[in-house]
C-alpha positions as CSV (number, residue, x, y, z in Angstrom):
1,X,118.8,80.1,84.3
2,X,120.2,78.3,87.3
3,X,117.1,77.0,88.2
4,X,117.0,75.3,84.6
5,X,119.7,74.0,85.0
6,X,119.6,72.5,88.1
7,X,116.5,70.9,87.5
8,X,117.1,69.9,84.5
9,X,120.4,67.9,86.6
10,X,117.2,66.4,89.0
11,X,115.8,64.8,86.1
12,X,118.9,63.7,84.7
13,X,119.8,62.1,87.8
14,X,116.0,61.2,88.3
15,X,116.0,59.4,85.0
16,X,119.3,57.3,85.2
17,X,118.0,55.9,88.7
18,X,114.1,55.0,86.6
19,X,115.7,54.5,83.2
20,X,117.0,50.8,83.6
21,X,112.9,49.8,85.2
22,X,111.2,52.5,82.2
23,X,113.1,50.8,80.0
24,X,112.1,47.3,80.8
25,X,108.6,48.5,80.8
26,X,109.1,49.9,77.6
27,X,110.4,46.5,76.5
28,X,107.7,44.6,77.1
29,X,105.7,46.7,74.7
30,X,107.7,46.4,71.8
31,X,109.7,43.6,69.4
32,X,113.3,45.1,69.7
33,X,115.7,46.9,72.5
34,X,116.1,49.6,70.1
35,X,112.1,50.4,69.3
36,X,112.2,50.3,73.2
37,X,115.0,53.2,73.9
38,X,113.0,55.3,71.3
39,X,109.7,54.9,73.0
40,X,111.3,56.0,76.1
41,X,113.1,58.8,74.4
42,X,109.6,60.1,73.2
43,X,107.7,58.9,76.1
44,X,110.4,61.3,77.9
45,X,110.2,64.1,75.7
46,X,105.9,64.4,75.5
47,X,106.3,64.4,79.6
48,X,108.6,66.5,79.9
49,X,107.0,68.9,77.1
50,X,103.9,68.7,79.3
51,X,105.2,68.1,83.3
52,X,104.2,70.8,84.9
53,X,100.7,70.6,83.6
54,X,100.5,67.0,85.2
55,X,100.4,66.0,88.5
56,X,100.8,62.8,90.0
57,X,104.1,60.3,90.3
58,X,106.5,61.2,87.5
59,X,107.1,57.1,87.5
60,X,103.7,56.5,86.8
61,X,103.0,59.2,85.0
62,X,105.7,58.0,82.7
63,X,105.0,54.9,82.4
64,X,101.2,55.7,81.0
65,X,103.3,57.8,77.7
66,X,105.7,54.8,77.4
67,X,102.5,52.6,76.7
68,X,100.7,55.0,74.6
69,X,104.0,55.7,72.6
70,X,104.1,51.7,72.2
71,X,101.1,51.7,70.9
72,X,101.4,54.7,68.4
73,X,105.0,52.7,67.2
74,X,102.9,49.5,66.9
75,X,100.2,50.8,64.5
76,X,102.5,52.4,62.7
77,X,104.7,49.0,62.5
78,X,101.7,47.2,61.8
79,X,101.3,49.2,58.5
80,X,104.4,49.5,57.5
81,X,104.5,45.6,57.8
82,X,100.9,45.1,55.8
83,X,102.9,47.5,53.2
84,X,105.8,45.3,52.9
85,X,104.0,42.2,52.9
86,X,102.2,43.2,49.5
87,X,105.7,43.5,48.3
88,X,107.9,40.5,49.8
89,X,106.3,38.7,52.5
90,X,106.8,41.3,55.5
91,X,110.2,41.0,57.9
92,X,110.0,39.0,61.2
93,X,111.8,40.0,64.0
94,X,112.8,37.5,67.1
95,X,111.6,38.9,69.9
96,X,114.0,39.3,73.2
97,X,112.8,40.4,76.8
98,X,116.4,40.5,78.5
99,X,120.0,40.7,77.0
100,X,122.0,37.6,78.0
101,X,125.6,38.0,79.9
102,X,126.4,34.0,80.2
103,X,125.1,30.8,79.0
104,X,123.3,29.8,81.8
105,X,121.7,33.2,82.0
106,X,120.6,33.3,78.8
107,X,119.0,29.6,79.5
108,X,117.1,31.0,82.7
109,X,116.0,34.5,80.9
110,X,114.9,32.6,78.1
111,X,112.7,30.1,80.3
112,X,111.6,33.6,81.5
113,X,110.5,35.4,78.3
114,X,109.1,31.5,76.9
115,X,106.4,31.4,80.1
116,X,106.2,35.5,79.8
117,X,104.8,35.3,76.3
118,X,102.6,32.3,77.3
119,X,100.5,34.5,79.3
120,X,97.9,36.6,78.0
121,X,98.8,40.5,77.1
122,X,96.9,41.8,79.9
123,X,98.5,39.4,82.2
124,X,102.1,40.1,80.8
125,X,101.6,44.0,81.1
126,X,100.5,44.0,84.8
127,X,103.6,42.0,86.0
128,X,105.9,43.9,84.1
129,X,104.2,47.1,85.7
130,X,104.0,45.8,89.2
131,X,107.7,43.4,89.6
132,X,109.6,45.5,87.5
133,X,108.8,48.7,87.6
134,X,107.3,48.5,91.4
135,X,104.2,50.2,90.2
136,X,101.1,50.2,92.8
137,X,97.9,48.6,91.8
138,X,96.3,51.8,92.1
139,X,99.1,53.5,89.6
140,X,98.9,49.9,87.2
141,X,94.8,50.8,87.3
142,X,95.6,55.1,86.1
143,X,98.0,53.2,83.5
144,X,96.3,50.9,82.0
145,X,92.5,52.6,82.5
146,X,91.4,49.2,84.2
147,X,89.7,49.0,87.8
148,X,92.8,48.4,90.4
149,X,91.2,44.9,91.5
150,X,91.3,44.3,87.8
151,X,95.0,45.0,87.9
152,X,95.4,43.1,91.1
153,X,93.5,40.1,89.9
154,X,95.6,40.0,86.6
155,X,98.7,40.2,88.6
156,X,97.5,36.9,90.4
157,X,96.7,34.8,87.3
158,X,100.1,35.7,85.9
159,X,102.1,34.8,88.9
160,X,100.0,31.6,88.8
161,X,100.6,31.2,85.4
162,X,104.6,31.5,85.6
163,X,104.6,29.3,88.7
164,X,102.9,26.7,86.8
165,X,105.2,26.8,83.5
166,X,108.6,27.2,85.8
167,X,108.2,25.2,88.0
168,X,109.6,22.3,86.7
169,X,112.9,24.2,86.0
170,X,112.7,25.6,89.5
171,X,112.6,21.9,90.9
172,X,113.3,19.8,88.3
């Protein structure tokens, strides 16, 4: 019982050091700070259900349910939505990256999520994986099922690409 317990404290403290990055990740998957606390929530709970069955980098590990529980919330989103639209014309969200603490910071993150939807989804995804969350190219590649020179590649284009549409706030 001790044992439980006491590695059930690892993971609590495990998860309040990851949670803030997971969370991010999870983020950039879906439209709302709330759908992205329950994807991490279940994300959580199927690893955990299944842990010592897996091996590998928690972290990485992780982040692979978070995407595949973003995805699962998506299609279920995206009929719901079709449903509602028969009825009224569907609900649109706004969607927010980062939560704001001053004015000039909510300038600057929104610059940031502008250029971050610019990019292609496959762009977006690997720089979330690999500045954020501090994910290899080799763990972004297990993640997202794509060749790790794939991942690297798409990394490169998306720095390129934010360069390119902040730069003129940078030095402007």
């Amino acid at each position: 019982m001790e044992a439980t317990h006491e590695r059930r404290d690892n993971w609590k403290s495990w998860l309040e050091a990851h949670g803030p990055q997971l969370l991010l990740c999870a983020r950039q998957w879906t439209r709302s700070l709330a759908d992205a606390e329950d994807v991490l929530q279940e994300a959580f709970v199927r690893y955990w259900r299944h842990q010592r069955q897996l091996p590998g980098d928690p972290r990485a590990l992780l982040i692979t349910s978070i995407r595949r529980a973003a995805l699962d919330l998506a299609r279920r989103e995206s009929r719901r939505l079709a449903r509602e639209e028969k009825c009224d014309g569907g609900i649109e969200e706004p969607e927010r990256l980062f939560v704001a603490q001053s004015a000039e910071d909510a300038e600057r993150r929104s610059r940031i999520e502008s250029a971050l939807r610019q990019l292609p989804p496959e762009q977006r995804e690997v720089l979330v994986l690999k500045v954020w969350n501090e994910l290899t190219f080799g763990q972004i590649a297990a993640t997202l099922d794509i060749p790790a020179n794939t991942a690297a590649s798409r990394y490169r284009y998306g720095l390129a690409a934010l360069r390119k549409e902040l730069k003129p706030v940078c030095h402007g």
